[in-house]
Jmol script that loads the backbone (N, CA, C; Angstrom):
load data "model"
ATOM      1  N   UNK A   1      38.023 -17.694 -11.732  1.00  0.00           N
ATOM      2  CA  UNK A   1      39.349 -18.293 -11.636  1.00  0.00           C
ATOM      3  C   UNK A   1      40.081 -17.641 -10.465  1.00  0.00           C
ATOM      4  N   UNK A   2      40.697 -18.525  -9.603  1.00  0.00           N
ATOM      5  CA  UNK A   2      40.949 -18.016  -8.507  1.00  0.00           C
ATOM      6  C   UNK A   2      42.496 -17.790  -8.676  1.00  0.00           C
ATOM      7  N   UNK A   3      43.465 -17.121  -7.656  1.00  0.00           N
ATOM      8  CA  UNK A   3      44.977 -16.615  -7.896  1.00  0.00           C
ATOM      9  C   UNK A   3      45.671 -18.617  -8.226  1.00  0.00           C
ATOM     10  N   UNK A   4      44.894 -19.250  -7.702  1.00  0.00           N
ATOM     11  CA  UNK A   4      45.789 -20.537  -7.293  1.00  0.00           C
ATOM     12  C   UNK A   4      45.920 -21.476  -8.459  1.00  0.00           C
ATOM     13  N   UNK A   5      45.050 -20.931  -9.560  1.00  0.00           N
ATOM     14  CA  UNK A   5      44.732 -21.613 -10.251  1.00  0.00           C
ATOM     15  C   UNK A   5      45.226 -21.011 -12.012  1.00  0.00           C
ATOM     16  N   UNK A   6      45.350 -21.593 -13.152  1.00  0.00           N
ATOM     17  CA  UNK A   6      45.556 -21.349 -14.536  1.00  0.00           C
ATOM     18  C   UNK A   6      44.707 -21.715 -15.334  1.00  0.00           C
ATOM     19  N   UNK A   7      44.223 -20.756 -16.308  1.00  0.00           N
ATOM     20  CA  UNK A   7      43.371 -21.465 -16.984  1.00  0.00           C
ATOM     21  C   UNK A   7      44.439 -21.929 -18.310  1.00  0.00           C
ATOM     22  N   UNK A   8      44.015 -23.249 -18.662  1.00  0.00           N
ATOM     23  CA  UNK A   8      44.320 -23.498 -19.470  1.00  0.00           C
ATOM     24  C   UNK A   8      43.505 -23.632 -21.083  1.00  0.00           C
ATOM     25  N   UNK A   9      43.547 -23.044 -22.155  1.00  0.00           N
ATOM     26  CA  UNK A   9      42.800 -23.862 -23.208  1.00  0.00           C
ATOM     27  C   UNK A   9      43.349 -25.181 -24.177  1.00  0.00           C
ATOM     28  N   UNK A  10      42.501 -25.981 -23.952  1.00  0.00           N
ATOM     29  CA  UNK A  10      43.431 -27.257 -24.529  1.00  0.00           C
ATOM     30  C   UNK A  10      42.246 -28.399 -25.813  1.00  0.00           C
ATOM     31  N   UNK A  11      42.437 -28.559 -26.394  1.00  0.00           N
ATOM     32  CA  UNK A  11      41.777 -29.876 -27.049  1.00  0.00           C
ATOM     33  C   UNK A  11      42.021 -30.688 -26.930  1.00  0.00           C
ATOM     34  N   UNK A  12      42.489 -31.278 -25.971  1.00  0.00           N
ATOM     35  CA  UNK A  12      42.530 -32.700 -25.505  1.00  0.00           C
ATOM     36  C   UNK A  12      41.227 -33.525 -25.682  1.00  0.00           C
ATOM     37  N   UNK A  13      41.404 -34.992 -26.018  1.00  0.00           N
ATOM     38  CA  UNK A  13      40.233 -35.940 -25.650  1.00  0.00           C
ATOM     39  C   UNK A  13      40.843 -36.854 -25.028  1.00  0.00           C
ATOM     40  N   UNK A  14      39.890 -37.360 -24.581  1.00  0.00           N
ATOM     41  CA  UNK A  14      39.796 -38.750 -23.787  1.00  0.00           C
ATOM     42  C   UNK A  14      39.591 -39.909 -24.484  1.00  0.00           C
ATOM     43  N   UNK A  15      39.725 -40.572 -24.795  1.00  0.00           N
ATOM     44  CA  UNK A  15      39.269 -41.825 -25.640  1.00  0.00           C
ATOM     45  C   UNK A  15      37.414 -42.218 -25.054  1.00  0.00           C
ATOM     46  N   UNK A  16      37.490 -42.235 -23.978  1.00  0.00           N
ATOM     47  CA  UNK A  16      35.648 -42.402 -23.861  1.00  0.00           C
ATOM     48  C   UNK A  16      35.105 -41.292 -24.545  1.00  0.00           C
ATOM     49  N   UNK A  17      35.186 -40.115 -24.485  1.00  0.00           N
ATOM     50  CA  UNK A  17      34.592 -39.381 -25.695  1.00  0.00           C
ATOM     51  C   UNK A  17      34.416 -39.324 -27.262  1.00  0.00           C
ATOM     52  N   UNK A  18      35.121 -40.310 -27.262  1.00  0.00           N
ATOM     53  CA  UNK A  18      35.342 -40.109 -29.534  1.00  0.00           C
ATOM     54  C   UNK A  18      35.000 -42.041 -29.153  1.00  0.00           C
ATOM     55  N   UNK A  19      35.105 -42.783 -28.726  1.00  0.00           N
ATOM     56  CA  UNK A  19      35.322 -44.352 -28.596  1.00  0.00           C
ATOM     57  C   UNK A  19      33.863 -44.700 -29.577  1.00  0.00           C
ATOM     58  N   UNK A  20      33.808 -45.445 -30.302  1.00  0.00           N
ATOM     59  CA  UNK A  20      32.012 -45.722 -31.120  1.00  0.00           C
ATOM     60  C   UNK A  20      31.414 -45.120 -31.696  1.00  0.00           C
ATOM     61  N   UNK A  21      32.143 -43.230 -31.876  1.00  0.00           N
ATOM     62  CA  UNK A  21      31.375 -42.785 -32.858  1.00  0.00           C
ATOM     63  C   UNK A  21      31.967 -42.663 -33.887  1.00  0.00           C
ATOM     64  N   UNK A  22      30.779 -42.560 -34.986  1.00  0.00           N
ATOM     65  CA  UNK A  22      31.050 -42.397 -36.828  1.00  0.00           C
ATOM     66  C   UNK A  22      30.768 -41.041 -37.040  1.00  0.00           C
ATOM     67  N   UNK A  23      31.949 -41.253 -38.375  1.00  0.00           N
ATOM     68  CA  UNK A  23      31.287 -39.577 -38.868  1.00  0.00           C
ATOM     69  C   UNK A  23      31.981 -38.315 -38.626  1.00  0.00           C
ATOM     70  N   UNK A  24      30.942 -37.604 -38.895  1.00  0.00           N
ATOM     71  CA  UNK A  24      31.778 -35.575 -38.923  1.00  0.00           C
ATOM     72  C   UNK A  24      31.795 -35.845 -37.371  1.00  0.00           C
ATOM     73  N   UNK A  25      30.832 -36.093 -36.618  1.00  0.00           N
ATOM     74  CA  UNK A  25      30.595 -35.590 -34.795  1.00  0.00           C
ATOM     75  C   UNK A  25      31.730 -36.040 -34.223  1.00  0.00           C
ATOM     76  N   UNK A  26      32.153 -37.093 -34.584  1.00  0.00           N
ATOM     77  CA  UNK A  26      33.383 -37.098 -33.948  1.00  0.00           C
ATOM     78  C   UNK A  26      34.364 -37.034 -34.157  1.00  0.00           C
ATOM     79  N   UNK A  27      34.743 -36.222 -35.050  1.00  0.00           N
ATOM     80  CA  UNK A  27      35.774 -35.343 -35.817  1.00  0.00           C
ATOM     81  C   UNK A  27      35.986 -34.001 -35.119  1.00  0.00           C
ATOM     82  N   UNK A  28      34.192 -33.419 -35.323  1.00  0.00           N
ATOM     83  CA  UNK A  28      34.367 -32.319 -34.604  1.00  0.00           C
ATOM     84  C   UNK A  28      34.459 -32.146 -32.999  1.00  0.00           C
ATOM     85  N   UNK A  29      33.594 -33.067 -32.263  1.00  0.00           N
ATOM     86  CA  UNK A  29      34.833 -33.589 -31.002  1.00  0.00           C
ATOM     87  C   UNK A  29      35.674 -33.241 -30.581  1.00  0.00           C
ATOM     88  N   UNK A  30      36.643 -33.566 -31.623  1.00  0.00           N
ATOM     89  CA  UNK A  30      38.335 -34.046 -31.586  1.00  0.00           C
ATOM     90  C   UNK A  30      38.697 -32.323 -31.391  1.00  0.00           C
ATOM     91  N   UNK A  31      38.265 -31.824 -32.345  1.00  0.00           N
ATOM     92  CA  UNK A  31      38.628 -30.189 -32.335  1.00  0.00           C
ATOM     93  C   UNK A  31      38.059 -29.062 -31.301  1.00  0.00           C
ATOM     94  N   UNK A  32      37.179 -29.940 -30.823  1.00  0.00           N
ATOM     95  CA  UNK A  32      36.779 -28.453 -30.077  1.00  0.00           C
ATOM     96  C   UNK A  32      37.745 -28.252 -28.887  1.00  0.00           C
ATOM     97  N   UNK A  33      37.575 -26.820 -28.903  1.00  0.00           N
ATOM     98  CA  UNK A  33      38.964 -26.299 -27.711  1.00  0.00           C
ATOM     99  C   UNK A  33      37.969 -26.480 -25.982  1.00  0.00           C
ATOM    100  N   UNK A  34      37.979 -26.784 -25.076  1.00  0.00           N
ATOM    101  CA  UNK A  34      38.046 -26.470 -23.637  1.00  0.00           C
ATOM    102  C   UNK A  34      38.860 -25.509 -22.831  1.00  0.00           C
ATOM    103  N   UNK A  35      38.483 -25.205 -21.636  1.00  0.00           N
ATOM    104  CA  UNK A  35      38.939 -24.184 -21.145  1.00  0.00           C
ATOM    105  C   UNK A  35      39.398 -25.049 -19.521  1.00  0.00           C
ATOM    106  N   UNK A  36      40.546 -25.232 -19.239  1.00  0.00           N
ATOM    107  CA  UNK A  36      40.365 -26.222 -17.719  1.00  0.00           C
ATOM    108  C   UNK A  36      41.280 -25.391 -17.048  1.00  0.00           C
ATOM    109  N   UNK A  37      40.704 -25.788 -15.845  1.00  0.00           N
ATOM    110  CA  UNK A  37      41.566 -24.408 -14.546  1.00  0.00           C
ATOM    111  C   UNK A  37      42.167 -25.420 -13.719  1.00  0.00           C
ATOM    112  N   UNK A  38      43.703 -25.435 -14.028  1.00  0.00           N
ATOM    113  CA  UNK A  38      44.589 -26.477 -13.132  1.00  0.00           C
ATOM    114  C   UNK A  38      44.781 -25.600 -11.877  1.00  0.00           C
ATOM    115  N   UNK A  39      44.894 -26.161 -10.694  1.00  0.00           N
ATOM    116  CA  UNK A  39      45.732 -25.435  -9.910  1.00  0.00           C
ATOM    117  C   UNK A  39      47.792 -25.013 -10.042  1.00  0.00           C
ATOM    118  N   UNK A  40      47.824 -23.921  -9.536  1.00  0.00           N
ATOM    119  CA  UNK A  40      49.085 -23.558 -10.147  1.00  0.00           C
ATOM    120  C   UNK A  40      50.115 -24.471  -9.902  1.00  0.00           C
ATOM    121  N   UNK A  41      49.799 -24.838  -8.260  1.00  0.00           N
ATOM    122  CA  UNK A  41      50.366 -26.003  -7.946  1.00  0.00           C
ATOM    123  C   UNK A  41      50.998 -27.057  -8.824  1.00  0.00           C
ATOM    124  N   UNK A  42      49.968 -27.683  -9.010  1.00  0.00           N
ATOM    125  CA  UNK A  42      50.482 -29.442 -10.145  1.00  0.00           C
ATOM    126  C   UNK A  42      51.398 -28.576 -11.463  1.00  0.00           C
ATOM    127  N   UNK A  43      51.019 -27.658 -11.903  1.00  0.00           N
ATOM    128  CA  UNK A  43      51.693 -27.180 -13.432  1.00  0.00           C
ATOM    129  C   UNK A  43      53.459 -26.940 -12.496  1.00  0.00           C
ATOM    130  N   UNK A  44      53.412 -26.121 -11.438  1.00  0.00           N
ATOM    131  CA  UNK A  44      54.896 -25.981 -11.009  1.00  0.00           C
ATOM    132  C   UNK A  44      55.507 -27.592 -10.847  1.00  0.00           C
ATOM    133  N   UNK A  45      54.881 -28.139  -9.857  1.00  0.00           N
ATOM    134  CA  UNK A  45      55.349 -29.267  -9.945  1.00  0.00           C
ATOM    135  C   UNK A  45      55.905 -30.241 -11.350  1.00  0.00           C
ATOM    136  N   UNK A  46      55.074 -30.108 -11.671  1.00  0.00           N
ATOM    137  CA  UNK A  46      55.327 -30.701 -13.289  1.00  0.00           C
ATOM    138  C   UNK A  46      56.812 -30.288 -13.904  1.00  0.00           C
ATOM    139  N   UNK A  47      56.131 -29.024 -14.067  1.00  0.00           N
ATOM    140  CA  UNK A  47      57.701 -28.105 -14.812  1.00  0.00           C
ATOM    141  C   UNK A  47      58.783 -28.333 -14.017  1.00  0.00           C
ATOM    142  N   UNK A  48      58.720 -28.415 -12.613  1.00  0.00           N
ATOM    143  CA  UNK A  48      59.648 -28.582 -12.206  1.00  0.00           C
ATOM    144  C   UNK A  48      60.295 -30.065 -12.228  1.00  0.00           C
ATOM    145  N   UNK A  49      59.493 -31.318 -12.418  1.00  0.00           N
ATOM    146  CA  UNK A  49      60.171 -32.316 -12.671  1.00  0.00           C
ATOM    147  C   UNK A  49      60.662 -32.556 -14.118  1.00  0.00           C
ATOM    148  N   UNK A  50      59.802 -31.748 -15.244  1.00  0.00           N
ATOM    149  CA  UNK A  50      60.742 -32.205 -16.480  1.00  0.00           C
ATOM    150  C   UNK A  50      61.940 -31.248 -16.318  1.00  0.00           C
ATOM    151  N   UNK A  51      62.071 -30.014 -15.969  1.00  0.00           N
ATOM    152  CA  UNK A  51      63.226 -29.435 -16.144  1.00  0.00           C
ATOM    153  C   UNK A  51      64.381 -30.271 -15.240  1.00  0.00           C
ATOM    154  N   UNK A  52      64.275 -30.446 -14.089  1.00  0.00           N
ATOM    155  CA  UNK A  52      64.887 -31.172 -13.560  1.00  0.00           C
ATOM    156  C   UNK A  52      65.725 -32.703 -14.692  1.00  0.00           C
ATOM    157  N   UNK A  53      65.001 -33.242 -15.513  1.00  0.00           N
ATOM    158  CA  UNK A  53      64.766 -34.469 -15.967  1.00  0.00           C
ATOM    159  C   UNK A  53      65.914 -33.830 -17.396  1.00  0.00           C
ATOM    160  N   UNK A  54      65.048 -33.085 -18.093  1.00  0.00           N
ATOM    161  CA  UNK A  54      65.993 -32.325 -18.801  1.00  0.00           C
ATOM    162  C   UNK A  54      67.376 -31.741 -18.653  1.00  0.00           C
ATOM    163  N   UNK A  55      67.546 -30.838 -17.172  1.00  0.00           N
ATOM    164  CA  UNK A  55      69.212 -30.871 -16.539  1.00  0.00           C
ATOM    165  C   UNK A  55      69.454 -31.991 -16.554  1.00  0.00           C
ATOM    166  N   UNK A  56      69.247 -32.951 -16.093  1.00  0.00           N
ATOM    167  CA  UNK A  56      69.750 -34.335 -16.180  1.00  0.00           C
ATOM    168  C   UNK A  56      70.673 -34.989 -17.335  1.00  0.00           C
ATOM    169  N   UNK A  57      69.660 -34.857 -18.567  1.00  0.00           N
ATOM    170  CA  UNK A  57      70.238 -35.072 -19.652  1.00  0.00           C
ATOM    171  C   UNK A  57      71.395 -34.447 -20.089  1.00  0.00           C
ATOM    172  N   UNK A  58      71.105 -32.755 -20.327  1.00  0.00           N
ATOM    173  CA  UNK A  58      72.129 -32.541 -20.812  1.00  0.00           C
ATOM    174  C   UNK A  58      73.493 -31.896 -19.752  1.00  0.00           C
ATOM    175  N   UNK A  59      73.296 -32.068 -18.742  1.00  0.00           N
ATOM    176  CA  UNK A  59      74.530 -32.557 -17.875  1.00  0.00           C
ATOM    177  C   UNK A  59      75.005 -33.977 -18.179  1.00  0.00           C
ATOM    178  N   UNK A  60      74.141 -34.757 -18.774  1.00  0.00           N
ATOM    179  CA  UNK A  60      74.853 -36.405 -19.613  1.00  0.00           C
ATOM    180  C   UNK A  60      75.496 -35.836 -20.561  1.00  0.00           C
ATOM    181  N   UNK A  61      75.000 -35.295 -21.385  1.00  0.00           N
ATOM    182  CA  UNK A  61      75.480 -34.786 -22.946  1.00  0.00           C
ATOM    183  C   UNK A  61      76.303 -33.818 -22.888  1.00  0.00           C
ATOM    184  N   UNK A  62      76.620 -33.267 -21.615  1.00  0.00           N
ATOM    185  CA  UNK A  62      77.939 -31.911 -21.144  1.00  0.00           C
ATOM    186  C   UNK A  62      79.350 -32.637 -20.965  1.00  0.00           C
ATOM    187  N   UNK A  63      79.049 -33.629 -20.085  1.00  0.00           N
ATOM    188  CA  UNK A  63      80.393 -34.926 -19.900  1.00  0.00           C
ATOM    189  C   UNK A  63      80.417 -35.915 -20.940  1.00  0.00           C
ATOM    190  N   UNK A  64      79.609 -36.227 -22.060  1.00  0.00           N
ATOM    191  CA  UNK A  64      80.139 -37.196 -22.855  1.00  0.00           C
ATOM    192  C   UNK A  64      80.766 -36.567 -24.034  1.00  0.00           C
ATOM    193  N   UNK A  65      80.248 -35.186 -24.402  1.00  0.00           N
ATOM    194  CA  UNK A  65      81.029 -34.484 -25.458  1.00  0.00           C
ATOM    195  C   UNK A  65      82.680 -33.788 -24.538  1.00  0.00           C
ATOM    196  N   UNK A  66      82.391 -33.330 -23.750  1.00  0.00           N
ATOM    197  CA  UNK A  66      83.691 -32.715 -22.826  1.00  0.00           C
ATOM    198  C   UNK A  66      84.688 -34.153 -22.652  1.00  0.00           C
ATOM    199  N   UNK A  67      84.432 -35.208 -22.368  1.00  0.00           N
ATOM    200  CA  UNK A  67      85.647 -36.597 -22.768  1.00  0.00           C
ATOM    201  C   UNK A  67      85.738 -36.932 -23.901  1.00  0.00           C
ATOM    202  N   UNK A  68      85.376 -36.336 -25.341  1.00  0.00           N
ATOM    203  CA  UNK A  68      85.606 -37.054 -26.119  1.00  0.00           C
ATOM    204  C   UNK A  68      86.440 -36.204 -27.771  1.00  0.00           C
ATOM    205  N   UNK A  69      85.841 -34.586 -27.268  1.00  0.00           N
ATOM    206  CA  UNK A  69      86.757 -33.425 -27.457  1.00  0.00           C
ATOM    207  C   UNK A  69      86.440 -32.282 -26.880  1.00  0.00           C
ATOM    208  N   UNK A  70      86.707 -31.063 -27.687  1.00  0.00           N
ATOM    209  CA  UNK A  70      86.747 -29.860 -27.021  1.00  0.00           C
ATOM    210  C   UNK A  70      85.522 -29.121 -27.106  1.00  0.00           C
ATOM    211  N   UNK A  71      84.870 -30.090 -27.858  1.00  0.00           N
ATOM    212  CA  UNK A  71      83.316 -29.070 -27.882  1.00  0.00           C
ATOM    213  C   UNK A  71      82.450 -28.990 -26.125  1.00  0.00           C
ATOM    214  N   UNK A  72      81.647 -28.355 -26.234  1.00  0.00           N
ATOM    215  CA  UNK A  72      80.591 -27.742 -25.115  1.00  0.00           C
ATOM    216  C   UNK A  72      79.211 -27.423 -25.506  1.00  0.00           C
ATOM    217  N   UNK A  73      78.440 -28.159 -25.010  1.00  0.00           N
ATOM    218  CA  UNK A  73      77.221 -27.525 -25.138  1.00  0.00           C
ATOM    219  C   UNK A  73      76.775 -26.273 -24.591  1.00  0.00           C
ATOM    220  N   UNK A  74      76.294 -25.339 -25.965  1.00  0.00           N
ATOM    221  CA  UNK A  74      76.154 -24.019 -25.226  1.00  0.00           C
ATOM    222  C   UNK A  74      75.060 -23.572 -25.388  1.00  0.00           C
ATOM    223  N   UNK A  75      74.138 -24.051 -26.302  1.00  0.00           N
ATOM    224  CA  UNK A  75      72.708 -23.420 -26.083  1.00  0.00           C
ATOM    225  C   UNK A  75      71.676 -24.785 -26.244  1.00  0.00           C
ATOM    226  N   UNK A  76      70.521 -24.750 -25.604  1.00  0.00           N
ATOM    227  CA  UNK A  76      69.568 -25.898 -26.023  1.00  0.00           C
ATOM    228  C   UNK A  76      67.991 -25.296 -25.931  1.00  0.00           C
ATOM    229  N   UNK A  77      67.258 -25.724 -26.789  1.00  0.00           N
ATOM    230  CA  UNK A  77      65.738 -25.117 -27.430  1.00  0.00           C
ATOM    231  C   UNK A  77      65.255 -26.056 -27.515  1.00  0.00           C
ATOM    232  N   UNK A  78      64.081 -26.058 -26.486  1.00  0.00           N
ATOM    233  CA  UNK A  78      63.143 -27.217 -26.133  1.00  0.00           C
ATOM    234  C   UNK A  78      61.415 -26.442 -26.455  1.00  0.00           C
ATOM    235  N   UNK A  79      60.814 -27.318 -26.477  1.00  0.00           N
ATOM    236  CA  UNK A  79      59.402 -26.607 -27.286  1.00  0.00           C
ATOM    237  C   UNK A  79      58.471 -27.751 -26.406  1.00  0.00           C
ATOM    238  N   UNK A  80      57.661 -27.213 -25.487  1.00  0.00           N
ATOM    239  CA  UNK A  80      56.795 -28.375 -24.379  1.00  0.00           C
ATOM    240  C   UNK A  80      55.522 -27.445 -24.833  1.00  0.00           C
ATOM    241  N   UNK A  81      54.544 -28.571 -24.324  1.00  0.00           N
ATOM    242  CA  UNK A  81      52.792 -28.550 -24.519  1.00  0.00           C
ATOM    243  C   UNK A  81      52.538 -28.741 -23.374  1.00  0.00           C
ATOM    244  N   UNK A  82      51.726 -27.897 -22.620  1.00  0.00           N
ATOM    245  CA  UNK A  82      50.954 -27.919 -21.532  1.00  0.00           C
ATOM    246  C   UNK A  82      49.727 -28.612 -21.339  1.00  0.00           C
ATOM    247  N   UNK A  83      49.082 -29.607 -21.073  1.00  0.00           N
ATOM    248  CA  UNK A  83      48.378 -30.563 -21.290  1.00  0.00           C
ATOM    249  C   UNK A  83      46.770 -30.534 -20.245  1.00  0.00           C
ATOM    250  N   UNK A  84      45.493 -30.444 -20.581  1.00  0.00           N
ATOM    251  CA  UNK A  84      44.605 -30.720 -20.230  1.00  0.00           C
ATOM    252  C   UNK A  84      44.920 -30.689 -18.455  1.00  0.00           C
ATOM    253  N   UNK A  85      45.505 -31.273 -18.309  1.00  0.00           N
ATOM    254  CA  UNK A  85      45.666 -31.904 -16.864  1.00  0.00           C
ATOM    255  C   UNK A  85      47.383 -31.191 -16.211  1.00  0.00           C
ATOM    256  N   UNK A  86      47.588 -30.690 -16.819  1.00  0.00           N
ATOM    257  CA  UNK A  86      48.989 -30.183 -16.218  1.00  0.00           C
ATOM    258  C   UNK A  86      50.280 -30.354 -16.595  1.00  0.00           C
ATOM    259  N   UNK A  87      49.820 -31.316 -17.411  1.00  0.00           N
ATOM    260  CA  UNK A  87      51.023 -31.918 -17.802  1.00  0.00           C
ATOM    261  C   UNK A  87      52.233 -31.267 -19.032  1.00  0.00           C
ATOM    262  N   UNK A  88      53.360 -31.448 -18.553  1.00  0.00           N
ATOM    263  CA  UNK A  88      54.311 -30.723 -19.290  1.00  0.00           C
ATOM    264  C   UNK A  88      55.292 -31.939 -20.289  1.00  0.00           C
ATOM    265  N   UNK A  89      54.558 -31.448 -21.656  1.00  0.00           N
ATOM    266  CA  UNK A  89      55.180 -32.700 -22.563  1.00  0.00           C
ATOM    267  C   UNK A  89      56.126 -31.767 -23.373  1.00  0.00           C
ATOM    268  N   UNK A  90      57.134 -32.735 -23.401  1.00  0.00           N
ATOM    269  CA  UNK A  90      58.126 -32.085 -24.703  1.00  0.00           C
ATOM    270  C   UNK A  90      57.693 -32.172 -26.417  1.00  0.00           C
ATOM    271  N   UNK A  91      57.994 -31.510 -27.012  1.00  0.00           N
ATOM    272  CA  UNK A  91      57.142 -31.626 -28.351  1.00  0.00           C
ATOM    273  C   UNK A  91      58.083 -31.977 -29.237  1.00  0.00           C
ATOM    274  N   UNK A  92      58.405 -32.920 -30.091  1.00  0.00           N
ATOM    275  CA  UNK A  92      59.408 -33.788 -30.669  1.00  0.00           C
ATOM    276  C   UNK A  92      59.157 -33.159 -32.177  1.00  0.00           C
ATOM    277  N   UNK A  93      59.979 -32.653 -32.855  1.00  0.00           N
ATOM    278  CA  UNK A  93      60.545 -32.355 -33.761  1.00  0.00           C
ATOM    279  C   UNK A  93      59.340 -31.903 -34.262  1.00  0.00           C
ATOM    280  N   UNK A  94      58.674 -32.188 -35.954  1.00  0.00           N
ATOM    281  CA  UNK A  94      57.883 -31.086 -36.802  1.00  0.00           C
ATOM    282  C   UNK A  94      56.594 -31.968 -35.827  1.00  0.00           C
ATOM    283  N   UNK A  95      56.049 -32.097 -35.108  1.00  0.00           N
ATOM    284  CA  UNK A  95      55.234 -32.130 -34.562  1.00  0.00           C
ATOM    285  C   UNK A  95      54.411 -31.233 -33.615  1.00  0.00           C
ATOM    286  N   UNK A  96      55.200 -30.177 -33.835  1.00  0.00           N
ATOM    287  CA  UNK A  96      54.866 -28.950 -33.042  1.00  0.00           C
ATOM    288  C   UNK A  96      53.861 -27.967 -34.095  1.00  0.00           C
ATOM    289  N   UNK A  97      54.002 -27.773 -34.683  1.00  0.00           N
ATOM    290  CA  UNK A  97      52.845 -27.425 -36.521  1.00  0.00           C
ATOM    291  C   UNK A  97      51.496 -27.187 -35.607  1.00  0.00           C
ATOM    292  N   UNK A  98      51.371 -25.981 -35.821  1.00  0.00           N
ATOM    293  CA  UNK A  98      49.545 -25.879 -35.673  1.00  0.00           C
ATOM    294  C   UNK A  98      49.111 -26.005 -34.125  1.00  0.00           C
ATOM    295  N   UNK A  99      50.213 -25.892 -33.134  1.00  0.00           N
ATOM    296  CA  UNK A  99      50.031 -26.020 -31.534  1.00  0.00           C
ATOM    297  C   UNK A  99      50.327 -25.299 -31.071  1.00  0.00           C
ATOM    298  N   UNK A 100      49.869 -24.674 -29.873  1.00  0.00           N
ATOM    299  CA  UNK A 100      50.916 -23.957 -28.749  1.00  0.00           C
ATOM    300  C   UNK A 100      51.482 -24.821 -28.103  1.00  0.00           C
ATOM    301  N   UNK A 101      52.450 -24.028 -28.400  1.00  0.00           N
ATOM    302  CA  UNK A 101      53.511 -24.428 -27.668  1.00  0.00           C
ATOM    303  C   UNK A 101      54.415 -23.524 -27.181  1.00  0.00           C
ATOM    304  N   UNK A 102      55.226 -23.938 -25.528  1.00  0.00           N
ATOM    305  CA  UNK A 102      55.981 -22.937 -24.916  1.00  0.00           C
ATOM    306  C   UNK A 102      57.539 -23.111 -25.692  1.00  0.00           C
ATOM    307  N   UNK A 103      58.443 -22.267 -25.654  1.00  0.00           N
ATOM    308  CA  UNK A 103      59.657 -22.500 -26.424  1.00  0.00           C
ATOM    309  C   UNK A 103      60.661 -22.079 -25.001  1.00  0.00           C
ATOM    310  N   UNK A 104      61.518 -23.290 -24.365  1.00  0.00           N
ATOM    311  CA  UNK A 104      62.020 -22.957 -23.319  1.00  0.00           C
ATOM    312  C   UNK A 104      63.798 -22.929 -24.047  1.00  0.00           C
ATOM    313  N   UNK A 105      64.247 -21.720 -23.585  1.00  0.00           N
ATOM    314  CA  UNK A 105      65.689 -21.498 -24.408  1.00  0.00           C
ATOM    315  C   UNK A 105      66.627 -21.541 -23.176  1.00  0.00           C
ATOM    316  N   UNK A 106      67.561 -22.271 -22.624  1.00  0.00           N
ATOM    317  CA  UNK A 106      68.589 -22.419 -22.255  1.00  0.00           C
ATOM    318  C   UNK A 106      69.870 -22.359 -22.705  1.00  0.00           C
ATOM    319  N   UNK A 107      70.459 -21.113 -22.396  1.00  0.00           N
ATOM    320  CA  UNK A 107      72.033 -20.714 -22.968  1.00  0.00           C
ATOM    321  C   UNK A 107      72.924 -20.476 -21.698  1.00  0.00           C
ATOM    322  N   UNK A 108      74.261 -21.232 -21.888  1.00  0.00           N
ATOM    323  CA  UNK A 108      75.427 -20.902 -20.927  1.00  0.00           C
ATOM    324  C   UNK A 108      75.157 -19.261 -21.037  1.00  0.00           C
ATOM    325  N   UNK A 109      75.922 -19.009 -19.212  1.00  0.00           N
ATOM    326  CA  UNK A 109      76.450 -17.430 -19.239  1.00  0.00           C
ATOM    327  C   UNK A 109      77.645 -17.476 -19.868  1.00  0.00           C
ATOM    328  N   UNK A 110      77.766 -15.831 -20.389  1.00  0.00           N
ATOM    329  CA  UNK A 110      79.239 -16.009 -21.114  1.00  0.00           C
ATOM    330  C   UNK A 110      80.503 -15.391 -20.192  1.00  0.00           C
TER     331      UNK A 110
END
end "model"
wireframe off; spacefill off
backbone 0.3
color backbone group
């Protein structure tokens, strides 16, 4: 593994891998872990467009609560999955159970 690169471990499938088979084999398939070496590159990129995507939002959700009273958003806890391929997914509520997952914490300075 070279400096440029991350290893990732992931269980991801593909649908051509599990597609027609019966049974335990492709059950167990489904579970086995891989080891894939993204370059560091695509993972920054990535992170850097959901965070971006994410400021977005809750700079929406900073001005629609600030016009409507006195509250402020002051802390937000996001929980993303790093994906086979680089990819940086957000992990939606109890669906996070039994995964790694990164826990990204954003709090105003005081």
């Amino acid at each position: 593994m070279s400096k440029s690169t991350i290893l990732i471990v992931t269980n991801d499938t593909t649908a051509s891998e599990t597609d027609g088979q019966r049974g335990w084999v492709s059950g167990v398939q489904q579970r086995l872990a891989k080891a894939v070496e993204i370059p560091v590159s695509v993972l920054e990129d990535n992170m850097t467009s959901f965070l971006e995507a994410a400021g977005r939002l809750f700079q929406q959700a900073d001005r629609q609560i600030g016009t409507q009273s006195d509250l402020q958003l002051d802390e937000v806890e996001l929980q993303v999955e790093i994906s086979g391929k680089g990819e940086v997914k957000l992990v939606a509520g109890g669906e996070a159970t039994g995964k790694g997952t990164i826990t990204l914490k954003f709090k105003r300075p005081s």
